[in-house]
C-alpha positions in Angstrom: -2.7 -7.4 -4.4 0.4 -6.3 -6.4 0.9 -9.6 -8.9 3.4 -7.2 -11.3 6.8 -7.8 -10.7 10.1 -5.7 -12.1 13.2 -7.6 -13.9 16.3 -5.6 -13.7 19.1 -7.4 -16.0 22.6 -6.8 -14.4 25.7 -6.0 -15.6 28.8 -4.5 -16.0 27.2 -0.9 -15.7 24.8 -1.7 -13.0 27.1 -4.0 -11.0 28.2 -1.6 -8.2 26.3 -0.9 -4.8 24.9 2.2 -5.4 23.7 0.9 -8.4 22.1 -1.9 -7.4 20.9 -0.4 -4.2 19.3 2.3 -6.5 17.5 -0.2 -8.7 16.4 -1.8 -5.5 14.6 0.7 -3.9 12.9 1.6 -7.5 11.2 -1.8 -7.3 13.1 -4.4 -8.5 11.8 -7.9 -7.5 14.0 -9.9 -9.8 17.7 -9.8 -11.0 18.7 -11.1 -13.8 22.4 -12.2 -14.8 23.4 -13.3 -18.1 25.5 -16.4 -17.1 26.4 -16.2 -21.2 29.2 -13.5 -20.2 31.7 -13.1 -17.7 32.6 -15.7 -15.8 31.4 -17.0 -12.1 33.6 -15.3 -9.9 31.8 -12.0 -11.2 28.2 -13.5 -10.9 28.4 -14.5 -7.4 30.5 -11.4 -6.4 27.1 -9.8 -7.9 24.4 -12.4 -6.5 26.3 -12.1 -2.9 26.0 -8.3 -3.5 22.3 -8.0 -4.0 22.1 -10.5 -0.9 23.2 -8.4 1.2 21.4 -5.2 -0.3 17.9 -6.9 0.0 18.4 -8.1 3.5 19.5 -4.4 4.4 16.4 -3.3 2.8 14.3 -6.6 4.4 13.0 -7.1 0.6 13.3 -10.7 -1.2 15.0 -10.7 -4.4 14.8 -13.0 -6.8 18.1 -14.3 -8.7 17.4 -15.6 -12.3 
């Protein structure tokens, strides 16, 4: 059983879909956003983004 799980910390340089889809397959469980920086728009823009990806790919992942 597979108890390790990956953090990827998003940002400005990893915010766009091929990016993200990218980290995704590698085995990202968990994205991180910094809620310090930018505003809200721009983190659910991002949350709704990774949303979609993981369903796509029929993975779960985590927001923190």
């Amino acid at each position: 059983m597979k108890r390790t799980k990956i953090i990827a910390t998003i940002g400005p340089a990893s915010e766009g879909r091929k990016v993200l889809t990218k980290i995704i397959e590698d085995g990202t469980n968990v994205a991180r956003l910094n809620f310090s920086h930018s505003d809200f728009a721009w983190h659910g823009r991002v949350i709704r983004e990774i949303r979609k990806i993981g369903k796509k790919m029929k993975r779960p992942i985590g927001i923190m």
